[in-house]
C-alpha positions as CSV (number, residue, x, y, z in Angstrom):
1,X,7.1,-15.5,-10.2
2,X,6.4,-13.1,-7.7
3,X,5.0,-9.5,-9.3
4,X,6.9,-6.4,-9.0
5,X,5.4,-2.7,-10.5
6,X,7.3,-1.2,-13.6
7,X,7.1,1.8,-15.4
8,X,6.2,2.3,-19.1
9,X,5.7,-1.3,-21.6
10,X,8.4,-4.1,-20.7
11,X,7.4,-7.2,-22.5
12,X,6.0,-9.6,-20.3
13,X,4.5,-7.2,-18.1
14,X,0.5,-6.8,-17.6
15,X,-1.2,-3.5,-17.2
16,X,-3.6,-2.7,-14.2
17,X,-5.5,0.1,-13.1
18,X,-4.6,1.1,-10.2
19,X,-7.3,2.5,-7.6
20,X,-6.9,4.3,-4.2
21,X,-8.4,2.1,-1.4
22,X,-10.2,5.3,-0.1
23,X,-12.2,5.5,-3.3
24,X,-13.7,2.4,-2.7
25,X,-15.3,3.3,0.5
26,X,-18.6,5.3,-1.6
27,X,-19.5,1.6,-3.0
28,X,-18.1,-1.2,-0.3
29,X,-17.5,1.1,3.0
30,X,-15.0,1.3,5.3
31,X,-12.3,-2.3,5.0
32,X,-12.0,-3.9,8.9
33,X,-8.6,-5.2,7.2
34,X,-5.9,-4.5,4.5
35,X,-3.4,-6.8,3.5
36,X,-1.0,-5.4,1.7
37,X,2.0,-7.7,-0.2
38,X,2.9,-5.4,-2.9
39,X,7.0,-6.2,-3.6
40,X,8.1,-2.4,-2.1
41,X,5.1,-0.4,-3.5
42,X,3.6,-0.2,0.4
43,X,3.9,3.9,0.9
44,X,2.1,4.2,-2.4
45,X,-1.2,1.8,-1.4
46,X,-1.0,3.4,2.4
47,X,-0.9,7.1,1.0
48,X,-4.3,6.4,-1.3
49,X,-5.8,4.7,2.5
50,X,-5.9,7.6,4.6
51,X,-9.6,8.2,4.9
52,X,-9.8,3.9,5.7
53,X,-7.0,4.3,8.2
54,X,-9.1,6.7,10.4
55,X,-11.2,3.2,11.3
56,X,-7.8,1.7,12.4
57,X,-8.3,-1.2,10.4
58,X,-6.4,-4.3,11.0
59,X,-3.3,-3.9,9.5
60,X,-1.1,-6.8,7.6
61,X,2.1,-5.9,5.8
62,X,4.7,-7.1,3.9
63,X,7.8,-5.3,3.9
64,X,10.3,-6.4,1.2
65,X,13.5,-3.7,2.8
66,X,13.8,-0.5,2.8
67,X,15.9,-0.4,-0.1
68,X,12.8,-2.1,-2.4
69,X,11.1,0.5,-0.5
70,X,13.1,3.2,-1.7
71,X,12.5,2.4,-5.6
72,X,9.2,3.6,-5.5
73,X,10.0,6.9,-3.2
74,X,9.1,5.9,0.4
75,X,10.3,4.7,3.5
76,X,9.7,2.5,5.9
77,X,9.2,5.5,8.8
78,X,6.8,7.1,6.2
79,X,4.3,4.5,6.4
80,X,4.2,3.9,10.1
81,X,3.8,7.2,10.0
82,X,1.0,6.9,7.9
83,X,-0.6,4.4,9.6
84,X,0.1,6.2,12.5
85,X,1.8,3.1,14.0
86,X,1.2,4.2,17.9
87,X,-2.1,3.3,17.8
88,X,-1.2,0.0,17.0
89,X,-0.2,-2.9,19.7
């Protein structure tokens, strides 16, 4: 089955932490690359990689609609926003 993020205990479900990619940088540095496949959480994982997005890492992103999007409060113009998607080719 392909994952999808819930809020508060549905049975079945598996509990993670969740870290920001910027804090990560202190122990493994700056990532060259994110790929990010996260069923409609994307504006969440690109708002916790601002510092890492400075580098203009390559980028690789799955985008399941705006609507999936939408459940967890973003947009698809938020994160090329974000990513600051003129730089990009």
């Amino acid at each position: 089955n392909n994952g999808f993020v819930v809020e508060g205990n549905v049975i079945g479900s598996i509990e993670v932490d969740v870290i920001p990619c910027d804090d990560l940088i202190p122990e493994f540095g700056y990532f060259s690359v994110l790929k990010i496949d996260v069923e409609g959480y994307e504006g969440n994982v690109v708002r916790g990689c601002k510092q890492i997005l400075i580098k203009k890492p390559k980028l690789l992103i799955e985008f399941h609609g705006e609507a999936e999007i939408r459940k967890y409060n973003s947009s698809v113009d938020e994160i090329f926003n974000l990513v600051d998607i003129d730089r990009y080719e």
